[in-house]
C-alpha angles and dihedrals in degrees: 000000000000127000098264084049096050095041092043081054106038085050091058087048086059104050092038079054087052088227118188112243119196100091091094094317141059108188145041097253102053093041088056088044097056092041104053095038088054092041089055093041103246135139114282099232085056102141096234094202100056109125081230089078091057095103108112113255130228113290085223089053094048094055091051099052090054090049082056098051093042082054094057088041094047101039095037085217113149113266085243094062089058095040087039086216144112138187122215116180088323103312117106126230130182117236130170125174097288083075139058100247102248121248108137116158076224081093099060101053084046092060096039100053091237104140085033088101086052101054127092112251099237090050109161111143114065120179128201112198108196094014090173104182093358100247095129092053090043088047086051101039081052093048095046113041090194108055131096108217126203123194130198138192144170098216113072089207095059085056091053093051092040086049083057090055095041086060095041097056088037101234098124087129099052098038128048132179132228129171112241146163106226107317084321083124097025102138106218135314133327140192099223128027112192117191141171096182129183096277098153112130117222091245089056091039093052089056106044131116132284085238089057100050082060096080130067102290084209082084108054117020111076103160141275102337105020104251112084089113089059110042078059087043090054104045094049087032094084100049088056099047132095116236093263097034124129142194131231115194135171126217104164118192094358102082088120088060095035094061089040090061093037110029097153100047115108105236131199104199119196136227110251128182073241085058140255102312108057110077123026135191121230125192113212078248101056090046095043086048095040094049082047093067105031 
């Protein structure tokens, strides 16, 4: 069997199996394609339907690429928990089951440039709440030379996950870790808060994935409606904010929820390759105001 063959049925095992996508991938194809490429032991990018990849492969690599299909059908796990890898915009992050596996659309709007007209000139303190395996404080450390990033977290075993990706890109100097509940342990004040916070409502929680419940539920369930973590969020935000700071928060698809619980914030929402509703930019002004009138 030769690499097109094995990917083009590796990628039919996985739609007959009903697997869940969305953890770097969204689809079957792509999903095969990562998995047998990083099984092998090839680039990533390698274009899996070039004639020069019609060599038969070794009987013994075949078989363990579709062990390792049936694994990721049989254990529903994300295909990043048994790669323990991630890409971000490029860059690559390890992640294993102690962490949420990073996807935020934060990333986006980082590596477009897109909140760069929002931010004050002399930036230098980032904080990412919820930092999870560090990989939106690394994006932004890497995007803006001159920034210190903390990250917090409440789960010990995201920070330990988050510490392994600090050292690997080599910014243990510029990013450091706390544990934290909310900005309980947040030190001072900062110029931009990212956060990708848990925002996930019972009913939808109730109803995800197996692929999904396999990751800490900590990161993604926050009540009934989904936005317990950030009416706390909202209320400390302010105190531990410089004059011309903003937030940038993701909420994904609860922006029906979202407005129900802040109708009077003044909200920026940003364009994502997901659309235009699910992360938003906040000044210190448009939070305090916008507390003010709740």
């Amino acid at each position: 069997m030769n690499l097109p063959h094995l990917v083009a049925q590796s990628a039919q095992q996985l739609t007959q199996a009903q697997v869940a996508f969305g953890h770097g991938t969204t689809n079957a194809a792509d999903e095969a394609a990562w998995l047998v490429l990083w099984k092998l032991g090839l680039p990533l990018d390698t274009d899996v339907s070039d004639e020069a990849h019609s060599i038969e492969l070794p009987a013994a690599q075949v078989a363990s690429v579709q062990a390792f299909i049936e694994r990721r059908i049989a254990s529903r796990k994300p295909a990043a928990y048994l790669t323990q890898e991630a890409w971000l915009q490029g860059v690559s992050f390890y992640i294993d089951e102690r962490a949420i596996v990073p996807r935020s659309l934060i990333a986006e709007v980082l590596a477009e440039g897109s909140i760069d007209p929002w931010l004050d000139p002399n930036t230098t303190r980032v904080l990412d709440l919820c930092t999870g395996n560090g990989s939106l404080g690394i994006l932004a450390a890497l995007a803006f030379p001159g920034i210190t990033v903390l990250g917090l977290d409440l789960s010990k075993d995201a920070l330990a996950v988050a510490q392994i990706n600090i050292e690997r890109h080599g910014l243990e100097g510029r990013m450091t870790l706390a544990e934290s509940d909310g900005l309980n342990h947040a030190d001072g004040v900062f110029d931009l808060i990212l956060c990708n916070p848990p925002y996930v409502n019972a009913h939808s929680m109730s109803e995800l994935p197996a692929e999904f419940k396999a990751e800490p539920a900590l990161a993604l369930a926050s009540g009934d409606d989904g936005m317990d973590f950030i009416r706390q969020m909202l209320r400390d935000a302010p105190a531990h904010m410089s004059e011309h700071a903003v937030l940038v928060l993701e909420i994904g698809h609860e922006r029906d929820y979202f407005e129900t619980a802040f109708p009077f914030l003044d909200v920026v929402w940003l364009s994502t390759s997901a659309g235009d509703d699910q992360v938003l930019l906040l000044t210190r002004q448009a939070i305090v105001e916008g507390a003010n009138t709740q």
